[in-house]
C-alpha positions as CSV (number, residue, x, y, z in Angstrom):
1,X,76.1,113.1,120.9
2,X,77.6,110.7,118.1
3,X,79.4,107.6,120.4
4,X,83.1,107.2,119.9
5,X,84.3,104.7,118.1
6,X,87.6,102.3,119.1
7,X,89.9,104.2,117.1
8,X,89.5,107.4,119.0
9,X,89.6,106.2,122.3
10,X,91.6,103.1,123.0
11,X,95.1,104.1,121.3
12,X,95.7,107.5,123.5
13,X,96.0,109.7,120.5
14,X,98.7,107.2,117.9
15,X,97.8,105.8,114.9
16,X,96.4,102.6,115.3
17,X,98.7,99.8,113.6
18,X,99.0,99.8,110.2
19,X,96.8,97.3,108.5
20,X,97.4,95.8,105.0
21,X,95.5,93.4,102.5
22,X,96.5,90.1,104.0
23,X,97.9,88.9,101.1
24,X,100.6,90.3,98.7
25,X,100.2,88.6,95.8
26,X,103.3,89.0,93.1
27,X,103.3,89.3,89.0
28,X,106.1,89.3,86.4
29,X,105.3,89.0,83.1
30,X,102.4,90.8,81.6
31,X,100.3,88.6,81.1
32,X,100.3,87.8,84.5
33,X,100.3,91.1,85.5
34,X,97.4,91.6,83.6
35,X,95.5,87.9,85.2
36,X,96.7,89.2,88.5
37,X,95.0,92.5,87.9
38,X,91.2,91.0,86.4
39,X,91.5,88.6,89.8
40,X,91.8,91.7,91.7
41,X,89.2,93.3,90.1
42,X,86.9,90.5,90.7
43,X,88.1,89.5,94.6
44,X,87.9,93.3,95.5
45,X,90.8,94.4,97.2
46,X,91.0,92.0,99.7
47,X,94.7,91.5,98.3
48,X,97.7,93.8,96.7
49,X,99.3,93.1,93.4
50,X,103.0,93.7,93.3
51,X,104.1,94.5,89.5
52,X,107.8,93.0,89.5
53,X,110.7,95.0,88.5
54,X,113.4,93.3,89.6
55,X,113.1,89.2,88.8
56,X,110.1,90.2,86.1
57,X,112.4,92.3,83.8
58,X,114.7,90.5,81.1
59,X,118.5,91.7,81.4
60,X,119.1,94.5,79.4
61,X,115.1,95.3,79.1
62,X,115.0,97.2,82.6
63,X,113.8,100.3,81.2
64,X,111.2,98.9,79.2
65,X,109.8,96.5,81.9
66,X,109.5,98.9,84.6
67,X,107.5,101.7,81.6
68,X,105.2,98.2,81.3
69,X,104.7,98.7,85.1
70,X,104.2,102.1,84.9
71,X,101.8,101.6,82.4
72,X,99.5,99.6,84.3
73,X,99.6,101.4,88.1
74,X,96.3,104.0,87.7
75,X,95.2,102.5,84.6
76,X,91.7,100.9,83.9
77,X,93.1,97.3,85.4
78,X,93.7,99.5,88.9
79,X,90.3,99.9,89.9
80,X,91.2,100.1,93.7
81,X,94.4,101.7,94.1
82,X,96.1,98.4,95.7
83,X,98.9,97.6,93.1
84,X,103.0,97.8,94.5
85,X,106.1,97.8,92.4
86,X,109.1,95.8,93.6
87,X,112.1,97.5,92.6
88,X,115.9,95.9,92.0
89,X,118.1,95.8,94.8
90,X,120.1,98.8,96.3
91,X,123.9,96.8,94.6
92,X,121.8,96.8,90.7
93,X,122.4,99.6,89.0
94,X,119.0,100.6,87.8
95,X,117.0,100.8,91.1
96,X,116.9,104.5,90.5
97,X,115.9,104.2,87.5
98,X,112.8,102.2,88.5
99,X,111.6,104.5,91.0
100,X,112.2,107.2,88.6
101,X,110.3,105.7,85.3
102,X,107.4,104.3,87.4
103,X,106.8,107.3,89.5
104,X,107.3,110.2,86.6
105,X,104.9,107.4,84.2
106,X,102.1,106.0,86.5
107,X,98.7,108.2,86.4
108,X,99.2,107.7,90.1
109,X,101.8,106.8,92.2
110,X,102.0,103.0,93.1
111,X,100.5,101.5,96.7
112,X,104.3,100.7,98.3
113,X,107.6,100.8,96.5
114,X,108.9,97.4,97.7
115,X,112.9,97.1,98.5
116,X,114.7,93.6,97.7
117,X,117.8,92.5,99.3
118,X,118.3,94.9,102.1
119,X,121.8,94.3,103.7
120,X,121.9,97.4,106.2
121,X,120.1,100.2,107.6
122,X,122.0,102.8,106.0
123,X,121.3,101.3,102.5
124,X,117.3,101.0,103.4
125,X,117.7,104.4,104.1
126,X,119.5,105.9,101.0
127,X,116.5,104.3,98.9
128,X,114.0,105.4,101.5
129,X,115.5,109.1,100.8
130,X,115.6,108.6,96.8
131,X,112.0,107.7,97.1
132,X,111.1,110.6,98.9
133,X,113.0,113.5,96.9
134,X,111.9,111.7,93.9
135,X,108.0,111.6,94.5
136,X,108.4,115.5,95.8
137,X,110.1,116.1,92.4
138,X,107.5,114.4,90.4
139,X,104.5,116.7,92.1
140,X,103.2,113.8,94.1
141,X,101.2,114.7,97.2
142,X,101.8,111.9,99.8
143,X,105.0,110.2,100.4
144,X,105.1,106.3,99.1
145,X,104.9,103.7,101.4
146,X,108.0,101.2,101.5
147,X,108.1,97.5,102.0
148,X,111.2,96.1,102.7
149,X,112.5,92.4,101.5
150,X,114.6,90.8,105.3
151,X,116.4,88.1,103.3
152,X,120.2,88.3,105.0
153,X,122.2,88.3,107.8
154,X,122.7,92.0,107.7
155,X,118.9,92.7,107.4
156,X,118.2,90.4,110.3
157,X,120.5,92.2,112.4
158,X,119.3,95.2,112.3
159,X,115.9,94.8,111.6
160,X,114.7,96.3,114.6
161,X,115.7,99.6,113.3
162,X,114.7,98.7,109.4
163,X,111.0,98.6,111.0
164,X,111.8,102.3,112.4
165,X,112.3,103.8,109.4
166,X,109.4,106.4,108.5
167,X,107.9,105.7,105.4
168,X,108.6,101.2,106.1
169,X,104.7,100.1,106.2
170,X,105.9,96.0,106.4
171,X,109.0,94.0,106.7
172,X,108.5,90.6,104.7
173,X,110.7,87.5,104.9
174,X,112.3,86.5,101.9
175,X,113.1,82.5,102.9
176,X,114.4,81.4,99.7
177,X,117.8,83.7,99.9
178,X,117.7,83.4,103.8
179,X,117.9,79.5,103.6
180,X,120.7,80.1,100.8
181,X,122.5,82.8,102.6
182,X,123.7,79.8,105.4
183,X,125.9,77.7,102.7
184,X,124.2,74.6,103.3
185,X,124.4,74.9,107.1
186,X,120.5,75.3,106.4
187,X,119.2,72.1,104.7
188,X,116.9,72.5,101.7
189,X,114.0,71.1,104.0
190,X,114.0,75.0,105.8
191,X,112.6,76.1,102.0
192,X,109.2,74.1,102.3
193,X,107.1,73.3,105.3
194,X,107.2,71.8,107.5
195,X,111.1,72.4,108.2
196,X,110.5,75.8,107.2
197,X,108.6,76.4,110.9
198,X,110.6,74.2,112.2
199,X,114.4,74.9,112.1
200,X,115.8,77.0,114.6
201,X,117.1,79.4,112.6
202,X,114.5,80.2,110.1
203,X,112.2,80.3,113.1
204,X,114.0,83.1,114.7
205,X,114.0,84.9,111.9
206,X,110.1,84.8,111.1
207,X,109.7,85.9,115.0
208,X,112.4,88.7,114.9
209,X,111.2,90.0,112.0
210,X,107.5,90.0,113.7
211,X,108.4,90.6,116.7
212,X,110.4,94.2,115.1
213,X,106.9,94.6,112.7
214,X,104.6,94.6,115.7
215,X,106.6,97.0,118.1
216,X,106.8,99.6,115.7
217,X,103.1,98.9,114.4
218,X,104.4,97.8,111.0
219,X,102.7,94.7,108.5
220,X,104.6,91.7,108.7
221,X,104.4,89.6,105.6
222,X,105.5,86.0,105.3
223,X,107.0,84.4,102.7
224,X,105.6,82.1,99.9
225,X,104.6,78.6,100.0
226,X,106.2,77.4,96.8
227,X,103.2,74.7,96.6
228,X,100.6,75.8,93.6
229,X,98.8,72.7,93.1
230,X,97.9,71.4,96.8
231,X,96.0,74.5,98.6
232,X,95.6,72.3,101.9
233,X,99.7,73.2,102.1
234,X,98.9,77.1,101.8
235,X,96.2,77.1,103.9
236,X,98.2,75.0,106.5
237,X,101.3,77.3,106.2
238,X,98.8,80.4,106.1
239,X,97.4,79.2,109.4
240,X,100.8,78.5,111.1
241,X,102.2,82.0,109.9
242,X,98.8,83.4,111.5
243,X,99.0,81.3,114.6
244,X,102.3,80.1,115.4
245,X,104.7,83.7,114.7
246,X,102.1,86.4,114.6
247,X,102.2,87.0,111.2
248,X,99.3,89.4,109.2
249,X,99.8,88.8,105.4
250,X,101.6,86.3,103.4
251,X,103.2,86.6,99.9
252,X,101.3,84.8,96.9
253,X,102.8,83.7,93.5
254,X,100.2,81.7,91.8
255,X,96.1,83.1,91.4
256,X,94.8,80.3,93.3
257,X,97.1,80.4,96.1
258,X,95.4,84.4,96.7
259,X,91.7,82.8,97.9
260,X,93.0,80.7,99.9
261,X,95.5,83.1,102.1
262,X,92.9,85.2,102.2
263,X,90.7,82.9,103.7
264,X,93.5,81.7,106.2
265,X,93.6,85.3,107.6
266,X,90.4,86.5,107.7
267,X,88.7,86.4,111.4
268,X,85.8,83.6,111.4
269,X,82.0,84.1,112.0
270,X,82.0,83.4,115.5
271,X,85.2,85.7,116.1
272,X,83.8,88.2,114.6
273,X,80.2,88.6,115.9
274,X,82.1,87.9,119.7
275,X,84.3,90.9,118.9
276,X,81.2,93.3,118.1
277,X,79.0,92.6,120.7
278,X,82.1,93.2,123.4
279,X,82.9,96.3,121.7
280,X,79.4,97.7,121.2
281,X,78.9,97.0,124.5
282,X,81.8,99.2,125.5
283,X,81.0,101.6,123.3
284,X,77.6,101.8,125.2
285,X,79.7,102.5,128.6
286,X,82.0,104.7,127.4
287,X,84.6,102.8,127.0
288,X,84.7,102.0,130.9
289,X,85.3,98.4,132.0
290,X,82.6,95.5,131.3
291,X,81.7,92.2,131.8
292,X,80.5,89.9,128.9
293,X,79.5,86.2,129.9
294,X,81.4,85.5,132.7
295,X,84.9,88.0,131.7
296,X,85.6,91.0,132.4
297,X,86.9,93.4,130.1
298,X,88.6,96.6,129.5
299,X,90.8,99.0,127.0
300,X,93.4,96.0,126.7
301,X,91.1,93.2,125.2
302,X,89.1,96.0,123.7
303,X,92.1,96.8,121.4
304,X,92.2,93.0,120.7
305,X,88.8,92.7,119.6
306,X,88.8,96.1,117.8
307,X,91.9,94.4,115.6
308,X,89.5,91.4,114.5
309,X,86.7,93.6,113.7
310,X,89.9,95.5,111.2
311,X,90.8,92.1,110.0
312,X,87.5,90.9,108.8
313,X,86.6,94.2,107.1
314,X,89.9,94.1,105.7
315,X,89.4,90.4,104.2
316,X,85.8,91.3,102.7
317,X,84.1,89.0,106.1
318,X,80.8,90.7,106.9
319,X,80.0,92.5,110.1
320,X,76.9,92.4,112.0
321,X,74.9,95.2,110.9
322,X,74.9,97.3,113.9
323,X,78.3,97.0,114.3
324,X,78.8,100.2,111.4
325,X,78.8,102.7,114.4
326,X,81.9,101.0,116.1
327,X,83.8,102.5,112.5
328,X,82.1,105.4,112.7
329,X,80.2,108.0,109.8
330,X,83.3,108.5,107.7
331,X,85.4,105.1,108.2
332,X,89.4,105.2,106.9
333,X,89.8,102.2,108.2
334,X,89.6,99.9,104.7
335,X,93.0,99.6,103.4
């Protein structure tokens, strides 16, 4: 008889939470797109690439950027199937457009249609909807995964709800408009770290919006370090992020910030091999309670340890060898 693995037993038939590249890394112009895409290619897809529709296309030149996107998603430079759009926000007239060029162009559809700017629930859902009907139009198969940009008051609000929506994957903080949204009440010390973890209000917004992520078993993605010549900063704000608010991936803007987020996120040696031996043992007894060392342990901490041993897969880390059978013949589990 084949042994269980986690995923069948310890979640009482529910998908386990959703798990995402930790790090979302974001591309404007095409030659960046383009750099973004070879680093991909090279990393593995440890990380996403977000084609950029909204600040990456001139005025006037919407139509042509977003057929530049298309023209990229499914292509030879999308070996792994991990490249996003972000779209313009649901007040600019040519969101609709976007989703429409990019998912009538692209040889497939994109990984996640990203949302910008989200000021209510109603208007998260509208472009939810357009999403939908337009990928069932188009002929494609599986509905697109949305990400959506929690950068104002009205988003914070209700984000709660904004994490219920169906086809919302991750919520990700957009701190730059947040900060900017306050009129100065906010000094320009909550942009960068360290004021950035420690004001009081941009710290209740990074732990509502993970606190919102992790009951409905959503991604949530924090916001860019602005740094791109000091990595110590990134992997410092990476770690807090991590740490501190419970965050599971982090924006990137510049290639060598993507190494170093990953890095940040990705489980460590001795996590990992702790976190296979308590599960294979568990595996070994059913699933019943155990004791490892001097703890005891049981389906709660086993759901812990089965997330590290998702995390390091997810970041490229390697697992002990006989840890394979804890994912099973046939694993999904890789993003």
């Amino acid at each position: 008889m084949r042994a269980l693995t986690p995923a069948e037993v310890l979640f009482d038939g529910e998908t386990p939470p959703a798990l995402l590249p930790v790090c979302d890394h974001y591309a404007g112009s095409e030659k960046l797109m383009l750099k973004s895409l070879a680093l991909q290619a090279e990393l593995g897809p440890v990380f996403d690439v977000t084609l950029d529709c909204e600040d990456g296309a001139a005025v006037g030149h919407e139509a042509e950027h977003a057929e530049l996107v298309a023209s990229l998603i499914g292509g030879e430079h999308d070996r792994f199937g991990r490249v996003g759009i972000r779209i313009h926000d649901f007040a600019h007239p040519h969101w609709r457009d976007d989703v429409r060029l990019v998912l009538r162009a692209a040889k497939r559809a994109p990984a996640y249609v990203t949302l910008p700017k989200i000021r209510s629930v109603a208007d998260a859902a509208e472009m939810c909807a357009f999403i939908e009907a337009t990928r069932r139009e188009f002929g494609i198969e599986k509905p697109v995964p949305t990400q959506l940009l929690i950068e104002t008051h009205g988003a914070l609000a209700d984000v709660f709800r904004l994490a219920s929506l169906p086809t919302v994957e991750a919520l990700s903080f957009g701190l730059m408009d947040f900060v900017s949204a306050h009129g100065g009440a906010i000094p320009d010390a909550g942009m960068r770290s360290p004021g950035q973890f420690d004001h009081p209000l941009v710290r209740r917004a990074k732990l509502e919006i993970a606190a919102a992520c992790h009951a409905y078993g959503r991604v949530p993605s924090h916001n860019v370090t602005t740094e791109i010549r000091d990595m110590s900063v990134v992997a410092a704000d990476a770690a807090r992020a991590r740490d501190e608010f419970g965050y599971t991936r982090m924006w990137s803007i510049h290639p060598a910030q993507v190494p170093v987020i990953v890095a940040a996120f990705a489980p460590r040696d001795e996590a990992i091999a702790n976190a296979a031996a308590i599960l294979l043992q568990a595996q070994a007894a059913q699933w019943g309670p155990t004791r490892h060392g001097d703890t005891l342990h049981d389906r709660a901490s086993y759901r812990y340890y089965w997330s590290v041993l998702r995390r390091a897969r997810a970041t490229g880390r390697p697992l002990p060898p006989d840890a394979a059978t804890l994912f099973g013949p046939v694993s999904k589990e890789m993003p």
